[in-house]
N, C-alpha and C positions, 0 to 999 in steps of 0.2 A: 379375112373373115373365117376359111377352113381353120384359120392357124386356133384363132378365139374359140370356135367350137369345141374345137380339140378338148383346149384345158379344161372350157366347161365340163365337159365330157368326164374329163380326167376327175376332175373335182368331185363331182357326183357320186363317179365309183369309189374315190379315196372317202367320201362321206359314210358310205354303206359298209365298208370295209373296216371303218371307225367304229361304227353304230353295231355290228357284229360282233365286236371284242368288247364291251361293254365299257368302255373307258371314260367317262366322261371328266373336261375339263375341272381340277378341283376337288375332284370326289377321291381321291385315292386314302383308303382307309390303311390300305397296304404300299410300300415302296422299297428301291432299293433292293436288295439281297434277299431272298425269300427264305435261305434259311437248306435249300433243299436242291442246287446247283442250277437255279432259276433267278432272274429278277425281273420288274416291274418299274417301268418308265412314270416317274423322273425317275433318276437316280440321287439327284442330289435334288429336293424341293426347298429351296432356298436360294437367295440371289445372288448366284455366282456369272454373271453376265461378259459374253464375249470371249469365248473358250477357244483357248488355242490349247493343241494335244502335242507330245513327242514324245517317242518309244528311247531309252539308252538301257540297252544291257540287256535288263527284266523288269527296269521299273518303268513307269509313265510321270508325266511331270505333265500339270494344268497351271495354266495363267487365267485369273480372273481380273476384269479392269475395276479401277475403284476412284474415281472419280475426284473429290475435296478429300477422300476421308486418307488418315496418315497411321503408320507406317503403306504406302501404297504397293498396288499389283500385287496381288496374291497369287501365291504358287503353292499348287498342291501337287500329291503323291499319291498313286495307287501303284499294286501290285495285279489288279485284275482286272483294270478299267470301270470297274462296278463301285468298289466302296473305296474309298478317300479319306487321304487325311490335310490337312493343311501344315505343309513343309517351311512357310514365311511369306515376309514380304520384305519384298526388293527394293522397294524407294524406303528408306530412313528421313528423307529431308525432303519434304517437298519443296521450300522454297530455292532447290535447287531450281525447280522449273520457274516457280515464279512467289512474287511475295504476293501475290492475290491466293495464293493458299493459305496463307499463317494468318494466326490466330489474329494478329493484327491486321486484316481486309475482309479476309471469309467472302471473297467475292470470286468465286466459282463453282457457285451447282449449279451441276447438270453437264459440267466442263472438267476441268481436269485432267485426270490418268483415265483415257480411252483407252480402245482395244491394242493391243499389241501382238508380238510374236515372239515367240521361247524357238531355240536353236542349241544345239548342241555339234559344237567344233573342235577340233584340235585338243581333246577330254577338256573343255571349259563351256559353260553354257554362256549363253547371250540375250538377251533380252533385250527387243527394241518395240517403242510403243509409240502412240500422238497423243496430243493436246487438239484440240480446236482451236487456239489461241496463238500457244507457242511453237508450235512445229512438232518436230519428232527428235527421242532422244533416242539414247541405249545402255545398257551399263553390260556386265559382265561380273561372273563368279567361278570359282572350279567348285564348288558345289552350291546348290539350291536352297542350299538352308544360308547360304552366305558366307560371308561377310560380300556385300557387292561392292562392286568399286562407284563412285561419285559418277552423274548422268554425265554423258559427252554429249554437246547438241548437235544434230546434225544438218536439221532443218530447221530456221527458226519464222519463217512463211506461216500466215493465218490459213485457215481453209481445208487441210489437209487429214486425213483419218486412214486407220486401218492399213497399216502398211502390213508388211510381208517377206522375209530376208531368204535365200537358199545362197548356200556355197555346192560349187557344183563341183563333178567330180577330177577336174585339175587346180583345183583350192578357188578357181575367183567367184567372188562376190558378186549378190547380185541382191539388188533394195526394188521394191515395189510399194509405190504407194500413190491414195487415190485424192485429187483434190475437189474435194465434194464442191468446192465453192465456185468452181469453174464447169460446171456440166456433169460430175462427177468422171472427172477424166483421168485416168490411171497408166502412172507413168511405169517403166523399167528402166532404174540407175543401175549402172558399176559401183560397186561398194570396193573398199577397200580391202585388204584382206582380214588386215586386224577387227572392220566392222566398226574403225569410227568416223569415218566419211563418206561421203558419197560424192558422184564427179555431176552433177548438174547439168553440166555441155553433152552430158552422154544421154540424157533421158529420151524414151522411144515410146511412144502412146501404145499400150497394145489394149485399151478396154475404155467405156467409155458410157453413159446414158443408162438413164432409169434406174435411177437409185444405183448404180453398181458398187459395190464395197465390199467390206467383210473378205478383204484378199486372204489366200493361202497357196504360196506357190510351194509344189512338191513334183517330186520325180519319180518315176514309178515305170519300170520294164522299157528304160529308154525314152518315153513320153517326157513332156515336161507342161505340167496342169498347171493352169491359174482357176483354183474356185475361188469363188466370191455370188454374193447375193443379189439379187435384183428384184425390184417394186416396179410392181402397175396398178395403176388406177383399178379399183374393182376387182381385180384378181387377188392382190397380196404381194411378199415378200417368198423369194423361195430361192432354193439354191443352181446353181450353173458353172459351168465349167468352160474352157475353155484349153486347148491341146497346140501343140506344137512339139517338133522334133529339136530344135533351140531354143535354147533359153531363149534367145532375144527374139525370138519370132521369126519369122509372124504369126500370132494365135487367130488365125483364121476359122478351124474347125469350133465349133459353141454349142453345146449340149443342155438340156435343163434337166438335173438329176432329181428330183423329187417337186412334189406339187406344194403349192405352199400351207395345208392342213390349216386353216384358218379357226378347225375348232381345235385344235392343239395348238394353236397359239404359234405359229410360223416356227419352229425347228428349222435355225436357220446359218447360223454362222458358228463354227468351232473347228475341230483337229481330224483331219484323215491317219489315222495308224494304222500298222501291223497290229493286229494282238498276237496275243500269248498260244494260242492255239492255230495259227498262222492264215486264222481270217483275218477282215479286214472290219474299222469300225470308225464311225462318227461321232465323237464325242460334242454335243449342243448345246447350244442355251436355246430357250425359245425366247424368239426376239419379241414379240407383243409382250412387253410385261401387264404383272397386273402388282397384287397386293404384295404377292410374294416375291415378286421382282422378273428376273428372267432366268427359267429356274434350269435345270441339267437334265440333259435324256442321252440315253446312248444308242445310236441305233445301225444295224448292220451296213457294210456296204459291199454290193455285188458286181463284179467287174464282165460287164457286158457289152464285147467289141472294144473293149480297152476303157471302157466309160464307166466311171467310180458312182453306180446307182444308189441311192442312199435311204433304206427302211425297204419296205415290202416292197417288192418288185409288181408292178399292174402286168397286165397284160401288153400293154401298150409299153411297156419297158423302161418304164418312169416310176422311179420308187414314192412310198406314202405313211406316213408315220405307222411304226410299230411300238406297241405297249410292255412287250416282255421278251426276251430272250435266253438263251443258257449262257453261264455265268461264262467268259473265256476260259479261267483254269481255275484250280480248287487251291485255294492259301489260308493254312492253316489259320493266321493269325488276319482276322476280320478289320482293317482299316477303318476309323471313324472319324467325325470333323468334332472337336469339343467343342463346349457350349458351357458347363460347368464353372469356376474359377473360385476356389479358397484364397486366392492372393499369398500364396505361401511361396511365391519361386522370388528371384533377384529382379528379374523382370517381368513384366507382361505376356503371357501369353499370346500365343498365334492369332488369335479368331479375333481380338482386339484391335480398334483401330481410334483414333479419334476424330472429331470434327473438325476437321483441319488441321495443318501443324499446330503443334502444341506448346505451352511454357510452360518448359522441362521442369525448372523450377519448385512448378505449382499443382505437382502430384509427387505421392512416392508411396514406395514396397519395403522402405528401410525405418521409417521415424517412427512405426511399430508394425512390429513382424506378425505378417497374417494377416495384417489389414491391408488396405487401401487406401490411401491419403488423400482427397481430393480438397484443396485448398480455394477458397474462392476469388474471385477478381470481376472486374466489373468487364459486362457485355458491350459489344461497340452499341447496340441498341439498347437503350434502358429497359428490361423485364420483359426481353426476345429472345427465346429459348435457341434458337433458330442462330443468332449473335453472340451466345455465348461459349467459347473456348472451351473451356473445361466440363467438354462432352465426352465420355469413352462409349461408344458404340461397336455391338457385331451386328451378325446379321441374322433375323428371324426367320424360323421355318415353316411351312406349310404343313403341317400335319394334326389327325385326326384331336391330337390332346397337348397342350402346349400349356406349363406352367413354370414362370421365372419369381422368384425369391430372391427378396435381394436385405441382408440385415443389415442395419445403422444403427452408429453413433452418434449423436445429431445432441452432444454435449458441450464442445466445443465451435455450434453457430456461432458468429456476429450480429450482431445489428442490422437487417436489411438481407442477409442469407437469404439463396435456396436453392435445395437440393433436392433429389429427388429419381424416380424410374419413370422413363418415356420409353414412346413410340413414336419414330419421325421418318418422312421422307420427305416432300414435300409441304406435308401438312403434318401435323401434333396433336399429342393426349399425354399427360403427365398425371401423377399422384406424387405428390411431395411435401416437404416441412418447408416453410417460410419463420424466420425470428423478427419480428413490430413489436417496437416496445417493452424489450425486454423479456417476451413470451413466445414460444414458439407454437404454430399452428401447420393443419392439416391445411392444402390444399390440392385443387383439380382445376389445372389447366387444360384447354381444346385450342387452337391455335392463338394463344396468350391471351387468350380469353378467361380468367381466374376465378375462381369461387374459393372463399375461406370457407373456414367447417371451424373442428372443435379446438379447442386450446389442450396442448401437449403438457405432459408434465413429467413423462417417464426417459429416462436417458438412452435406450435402443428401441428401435420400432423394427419391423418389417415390412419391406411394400411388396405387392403380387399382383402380378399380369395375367390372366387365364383368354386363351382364346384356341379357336377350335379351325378349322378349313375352310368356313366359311369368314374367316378374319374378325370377328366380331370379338373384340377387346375388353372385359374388366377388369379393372382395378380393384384392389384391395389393401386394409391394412390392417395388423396387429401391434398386439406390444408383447407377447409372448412367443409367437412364432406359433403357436397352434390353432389357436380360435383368429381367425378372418373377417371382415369386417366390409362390407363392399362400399365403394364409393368411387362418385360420381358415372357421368351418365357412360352407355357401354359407346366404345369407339370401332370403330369400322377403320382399318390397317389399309393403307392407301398406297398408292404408287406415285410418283411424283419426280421430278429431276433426272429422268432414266433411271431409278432409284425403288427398288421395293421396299419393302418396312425395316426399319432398323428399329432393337431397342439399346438403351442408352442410361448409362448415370450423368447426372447434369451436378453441377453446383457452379454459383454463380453469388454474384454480391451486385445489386444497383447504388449499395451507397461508399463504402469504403473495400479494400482489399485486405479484409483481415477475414478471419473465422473458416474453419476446414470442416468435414466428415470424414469421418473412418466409415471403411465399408468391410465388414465382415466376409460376407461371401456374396456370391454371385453364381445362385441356383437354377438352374434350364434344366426343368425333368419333361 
């Protein structure tokens, strides 16, 4: 009962201490970099979910998980832990893990490419991550931008999430991972040196109960930490650690480093580093998503009796979310995530991903330069947004003014086409052309819910998304690109599949596989 006071206690003050800095969930009109060797939490306000951090050299490199969508697990780059850029993604083929990826099932959201963990070994980086489904893989690159090698499976057991790798400092391996399915109970394998097995007869329970997950084991002045996250009833989600002088244990001593900020949205799970200025920092998602997904904060960490406290240190020696800090070092040249895309490169750019594995086929960057080729093919569900392949989605930001322009061609529909700009996670809003009859038409879908409008007759349109912090979504469209036009009703950007808002180009066909768009650009101001 003392113990439950406690936190209450803790909570109250982390509340007043929120309420002090004026931060409210949502409202950040300002983020990021201030311009003035300050930033402003989040730092990335978009849904980069389940951050794993590591320092090599002077750079930093981020894994974010990504679930159905393809090329997967995104890895980024900063120079200052502040601003970022996105350096690639490491899965090229999903149906390496399974054919409920491809374009052909589309049966896994909200599953897929879960959390994982970025390493750097022997100058080669490693990447190993879970499935819910399939187990856990890993691959391997000597740099981050790639080429990565094909997944090796390591576990292929249902159940299992949030694993966690260290090679320790006489080379061996060591794998940690948690099997939610069984009480959330978390094991420590021997891995192999190379990182593509693990020995199963060796596993030693060192954690176990109440939500425990979200592993990162690291080493730090001879210690050797297991943080990971834990949930209670009424209280929340919030970070903990746990200590040992061996790797293999026993992790006896257990600490809880910060409270779980319920109105910052649990800041919960991501990467302990050095920085640049030889503090130390937490780089986060905050695990409650909402519309914007689970977005990025960086927040300090103070080593008190050996114990990694994470944000404002309380009284009681329990850190609590912090809103801003000074930048760790000053770099010239400002890191940014693009959003932008002329389709003017060989391929696709970074920030792009699609609805599943994709047929290769039935897009392209070559059959006219500068555009976009999106070709259409029939949905596994007849006029299911949601079912249709030939989605390219990134991911939307949270911020005070958000406008995406997107120009078409919409000369060469089919019969039964359509194409068009969405917003999906879970649930859908689209503005797009459909061709019936020989004509082509405006239409506004809401979760394939359809309204025609006016009959088309011009050969390029514009379509435009505007939406503001509060997620609230219009639609618009032109045929010149200057005068705008609004239509259909406004949407509210939703959270869904562990998922914040994506938007997306769609084209599809319910009747035959013939007919494409060209897509001109693809504008995010």
């Amino acid at each position: 009962m003392k113990h439950v006071l406690a936190i209450v206690c803790s909570l109250l003050i982390g509340f007043f201490s929120f309420a002090q800095q004026q931060r409210e969930w949502g409202d950040w009109q300002k983020w990021g970099d201030q311009g003035d060797g300050t930033y402003l939490n989040p730092i990335i306000p978009s849904d980069y979910s389940d951050m794993d951090c590591i320092r090599v050299g002077n750079d930093y490199y981020a894994i974010s998980s990504t679930f159905q969508f393809s090329p997967g697990m995104t890895i980024l780059h900063s120079k200052d832990l502040v601003n970022w850029q996105i350096c690639g993604n490491a899965i090229t083929d999903l149906t390496q893990i399974s054919e409920e990826l491809n374009w052909t099932r589309m049966n896994r959201y909200g599953k897929g490419v879960w959390a994982g963990t970025l390493r750097y070994h022997n100058k080669r980086f490693y990447l190993f991550f879970g499935t819910p489904d399939e187990g856990y893989f890993m691959t391997s690159a000597s740099h981050p931008k790639g080429p990565w090698e094909p997944l090796t499976h390591l576990l292929s057991d249902k159940g299992w999430d949030d694993c966690t790798v260290m090679w320790d400092d006489d080379g061996k391996g060591y794998f940690v991972g948690t099997h939610f399915s069984d009480e959330y109970k978390t094991y420590l394998f021997n891995m192999s040196s190379d990182g593509r097995s693990i020995d199963r007869k060796s596993a030693v329970l060192i954690n176990s109960g109440n939500g425990r997950e979200a592993n990162k084991l690291i080493k730090v002045n001879r210690w050797y930490y297991l943080i990971f996250s834990e949930h209670k009833e009424g209280i929340g989600r919030y970070v903990m650690a746990k200590r040992s002088r061996k790797v293999i244990g026993p992790y006896q001593e257990e600490k809880q480093l910060a409270l779980p900020n319920l109105e910052a949205l649990e800041p919960n799970q991501g990467g302990i580093v050095l920085g640049p200025d030889s503090a130390w920092y937490f780089l986060t998602h905050h695990g409650t998503g909402d519309w914007s997904g689970r977005i990025v904060s960086l927040l300090p960490v103070t080593w008190i009796n050996d114990w990694p406290i994470i944000g404002k240190v309380l009284p009681q020696k329990i850190g609590t979310m912090t809103w801003c800090g000074r930048i760790p070092i000053k770099e010239k040249e400002k890191l940014s995530i693009e959003r932008s895309d002329d389709f003017d490169r060989h391929g696709l750019a970074s920030q792009w991903q699609w609805n599943y594995q994709p047929r290769k086929e039935k897009f392209s960057l070559s059959e006219r330069p500068g555009w976009l080729r999106l070709k259409a093919y029939r949905p596994l569900q007849l006029n299911k947004l949601m079912y249709a392949g030939n989605t390219l989605t990134q991911r939307s930001f949270r911020k005070a003014e958000n406008k995406v322009i997107v120009k078409m061609d919409v000369s060469n529909m089919a019969e039964g086409q359509k194409n068009g700009l969405c917003h999906f996670s879970s649930q859908h809003a689209a503005i797009g052309i459909v061709k019936e009859e020989g004509n082509c038409y405006l239409e506004y879908r809401k979760n394939d819910h359809v309204i025609r409008a006016r009959q088309l007759s011009s050969q390029f349109i514009w379509l435009k998304s505007e939406w503001g912090l509060d997620g609230m979504s219009q639609f618009f469209y032109s045929f010149n690109g200057a005068d705008f036009i609004s239509f259909g009703e406004p949407y509210q950007l939703a959270w869904g599949n562990y998922r914040g808002d994506r938007l997306g180009i769609y084209c599809f066909n319910d009747i035959t596989e013939e007919g494409y768009v060209d897509v001109d650009y693809f504008h995010y101001k």
